[in-house]
N, C-alpha and C positions, 0 to 999 in steps of 0.2 A: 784253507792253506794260505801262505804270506809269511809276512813281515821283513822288514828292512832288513839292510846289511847289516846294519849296528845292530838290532835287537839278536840277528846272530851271534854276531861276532859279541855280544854281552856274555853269550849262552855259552859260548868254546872257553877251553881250558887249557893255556900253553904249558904246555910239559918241557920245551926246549931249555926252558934254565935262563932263556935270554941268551943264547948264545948265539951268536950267528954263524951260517953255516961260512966252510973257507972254501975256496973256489971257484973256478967259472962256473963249475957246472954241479948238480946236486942231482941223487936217485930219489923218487920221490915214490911212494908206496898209498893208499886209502884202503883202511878193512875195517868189519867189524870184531870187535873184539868179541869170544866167546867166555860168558862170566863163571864163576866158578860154582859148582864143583867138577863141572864137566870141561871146562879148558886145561886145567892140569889134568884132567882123565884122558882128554883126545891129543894135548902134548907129549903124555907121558906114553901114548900108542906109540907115538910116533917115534918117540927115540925109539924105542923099545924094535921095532922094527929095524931102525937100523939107518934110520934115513938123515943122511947128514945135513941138511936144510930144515932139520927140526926146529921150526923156529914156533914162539905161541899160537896157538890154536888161533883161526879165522877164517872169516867172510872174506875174502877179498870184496873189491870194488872198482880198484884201477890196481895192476899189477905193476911189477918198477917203471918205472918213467923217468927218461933224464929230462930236465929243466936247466934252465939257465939259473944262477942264483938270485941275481936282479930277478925273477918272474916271481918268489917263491911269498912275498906281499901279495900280488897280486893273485895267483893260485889261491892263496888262504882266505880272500875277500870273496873269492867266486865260492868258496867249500863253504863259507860263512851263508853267503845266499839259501847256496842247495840246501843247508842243513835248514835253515830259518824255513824255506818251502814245504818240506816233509814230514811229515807228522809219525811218533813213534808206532811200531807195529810189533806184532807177538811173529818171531822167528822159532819154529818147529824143526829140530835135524831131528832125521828118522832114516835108522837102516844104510845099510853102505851100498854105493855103489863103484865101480871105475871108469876108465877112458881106455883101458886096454882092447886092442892091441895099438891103437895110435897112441897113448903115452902109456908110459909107467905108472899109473897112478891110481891109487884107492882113496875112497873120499868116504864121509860119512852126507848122506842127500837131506838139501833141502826141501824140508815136505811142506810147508806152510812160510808164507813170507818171499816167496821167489819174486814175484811181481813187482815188489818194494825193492827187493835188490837191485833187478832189473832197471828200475825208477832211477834207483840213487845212482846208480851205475852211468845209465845213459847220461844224465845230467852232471855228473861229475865232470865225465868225458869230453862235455860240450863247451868244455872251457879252451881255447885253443894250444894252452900251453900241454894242454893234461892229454890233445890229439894222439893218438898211435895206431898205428896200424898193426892188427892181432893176428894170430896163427888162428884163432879158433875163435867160435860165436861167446857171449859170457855166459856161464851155468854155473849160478852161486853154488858153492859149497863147499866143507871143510876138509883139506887135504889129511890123511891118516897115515900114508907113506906113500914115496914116490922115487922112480928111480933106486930102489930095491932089489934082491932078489924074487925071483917069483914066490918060492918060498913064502917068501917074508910079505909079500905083497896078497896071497891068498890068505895065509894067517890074520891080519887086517881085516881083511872083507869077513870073516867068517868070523873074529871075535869080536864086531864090532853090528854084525848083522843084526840084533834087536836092540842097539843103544836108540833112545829116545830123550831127549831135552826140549823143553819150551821155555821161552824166555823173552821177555822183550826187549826191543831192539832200541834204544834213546841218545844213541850216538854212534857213530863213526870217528876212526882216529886218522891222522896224516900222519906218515911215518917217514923219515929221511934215513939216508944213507949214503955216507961220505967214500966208501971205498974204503975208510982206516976203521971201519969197527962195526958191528953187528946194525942192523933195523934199530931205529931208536924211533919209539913214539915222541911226535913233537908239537903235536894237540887236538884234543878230542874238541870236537863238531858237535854241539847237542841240538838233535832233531826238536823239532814243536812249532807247527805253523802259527 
């Protein structure tokens, strides 16, 4: 494991257009993206369900976080590091599980690759801009509806209770969000020590 900022930051791919975010302050989001065929499978749950934060299928890694916009350079030099440190690994979702009765949520579980999330997680985190203080410990894995009915929240667990995917893991995306429009990815991190 290794390499410089810059052999990352070579490695990342800005999807923002060049545009710079407007104001003081920016929401700033890190996940894995789920590839296809099974991210329009566990999106397409998720509406389906009912759940209006259907947003594309993922890993979290840092959930919203506000920043300053001046930090959002430096944020993306620290993501450049982590990614440059971590080498890609084979992520396994297998079988649903929830968080109920403390939340509303059905998730499909990661079976293989926790540890690495775990990794990229913590070191994300250990950037001071990226700091938060959380309601709960991190336990990667893909939300399939949340804040639902119960209904609709058991249906989830039970049609979703032998879905299995492997796939490897060779990047993480930054995603922003201004208050004026949906999660925008605004550039993938590519792992490889």
């Amino acid at each position: 494991m290794g390499g410089s900022v810059a052999e990352g930051a070579a490695r990342s791919v800005d999807r923002s257009g060049g545009v710079p975010p407007a104001g003081d302050t920016i929401q700033v989001g890190i996940a894995v993206d789920i590839p296809e065929p099974w991210g329009a499978q566990l999106t397409r749950r998720r509406v389906e369900a009912g759940d209006p934060l259907a947003v594309p299928a993922h890993v979290t890694l840092l959930g919203p976080t506000e920043i300053p916009t001046a930090a959002l350079p430096a944020v993306e030099r620290h993501l450049a590091a982590v990614a440059a440190a971590h080498l890609p690994f084979a992520l396994h979702l297998r079988g649903t599980g929830t968080f109920r009765p403390v939340t509303q949520v059905v998730f499909v579980a990661v079976a293989a690759g926790i540890s690495e999330c775990e990794l990229l997680a913590g070191a994300i985190r250990a950037a001071p801009e990226l700091h938060r203080e959380t309601r709960f410990p991190y336990h990667p894995h893909v939300t399939v509806a949340q804040d639902v009915a119960a209904e609709a929240l058991d249906k989830a667990y039970e049609d979703l209770a032998d879905f299995s995917a492997m796939f490897e893991v060779d990047a993480f995306t930054l995603f922003s969000h201004s208050g004026q429009a949906r999660w925008q990815p605004r550039r993938d991190f590519r792992l490889g020590g």
